[in-house]
N, C-alpha and C positions, 0 to 999 in steps of 0.2 A: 764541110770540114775537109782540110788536106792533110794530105801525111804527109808524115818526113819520113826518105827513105832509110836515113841512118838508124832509125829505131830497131832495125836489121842487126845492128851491129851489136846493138843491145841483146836482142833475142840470141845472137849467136855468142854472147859472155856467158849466156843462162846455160845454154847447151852447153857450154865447156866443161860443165861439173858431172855429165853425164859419162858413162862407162864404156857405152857401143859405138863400133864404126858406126852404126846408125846416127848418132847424137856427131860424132866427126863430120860424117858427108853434112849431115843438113846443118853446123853451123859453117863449113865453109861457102856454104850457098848462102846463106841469110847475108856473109862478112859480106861476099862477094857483090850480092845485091845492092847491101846498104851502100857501098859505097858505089857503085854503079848508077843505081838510082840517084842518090845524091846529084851526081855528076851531072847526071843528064838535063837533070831538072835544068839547068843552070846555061843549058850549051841551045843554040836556036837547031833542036834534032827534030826531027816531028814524025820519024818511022818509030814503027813500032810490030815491023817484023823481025824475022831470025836478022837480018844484018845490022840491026841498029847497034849490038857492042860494036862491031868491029867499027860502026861510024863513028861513034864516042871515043873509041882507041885511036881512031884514025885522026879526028879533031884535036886532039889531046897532043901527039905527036906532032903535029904538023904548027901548032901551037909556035909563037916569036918568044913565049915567054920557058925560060928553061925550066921554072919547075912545073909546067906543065906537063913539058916534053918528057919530064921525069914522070909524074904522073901517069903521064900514059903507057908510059913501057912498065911501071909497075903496073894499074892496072891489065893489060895485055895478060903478066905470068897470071895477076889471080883470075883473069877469066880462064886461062888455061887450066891452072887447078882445080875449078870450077866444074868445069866440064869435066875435066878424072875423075874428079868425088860423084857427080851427077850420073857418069853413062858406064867410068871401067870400073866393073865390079871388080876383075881379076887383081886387081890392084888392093893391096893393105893400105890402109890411112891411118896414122899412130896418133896419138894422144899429144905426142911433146909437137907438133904437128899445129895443132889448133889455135895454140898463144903464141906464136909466130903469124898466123894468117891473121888473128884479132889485130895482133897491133900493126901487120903491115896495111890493113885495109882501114884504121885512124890515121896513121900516117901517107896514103896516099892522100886525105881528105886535106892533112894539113898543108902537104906540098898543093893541092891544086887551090886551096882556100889564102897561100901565102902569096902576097903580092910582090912578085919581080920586076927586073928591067926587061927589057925587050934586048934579046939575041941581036 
């Protein structure tokens, strides 16, 4: 059986009704995956150590097709937020916070799933 890594995106709608920065960090992790995972599936990547976002982000950007190029620089901030919610505690993560990271990480899915011209 495979998965699909968007069902991330799902888990992390579920977590939005929750109260704690705890339910905050781990749905911006789930957003962040689903559509990461997504992505990846789809690009010929085959690491699958720590540098493999930055290869996906790097593929993405470097990309002839502009909504790629778009894609990638969105995905870029949400691995950056990513990693805020995952390592700096010292840092607050708000609530109005969470439904902005949902729908930016559906709509990164739809620019890299929209088919353009070539730059």
């Amino acid at each position: 059986m495979s998965f699909e890594p968007k069902e991330f995106i799902k888990i992390s709608k579920e977590l939005s009704v929750g109260e704690t920065e705890a339910h905050f960090r781990s749905l911006i992790n789930r957003a962040y995956y689903g559509v990461f995972g997504y992505i990846k599936k789809q690009l010929p990547i085959n690491a699958f150590d720590a540098s493999v976002h930055q290869e996906v982000i790097a593929a993405l950007k470097r990309s002839t097709k502009i909504n790629e190029k778009k894609a990638g620089s969105r995905l870029e901030t949400l691995f950056k937020r990513r990693k805020d919610a995952d390592y700096k505690y010292d840092i607050e993560i708000h609530k109005n916070t969470c439904h902005y990271i949902i729908s930016d990480a559906e709509e990164i899915i739809k620019l890299f799933d929209t088919k353009d011209i070539e730059k």
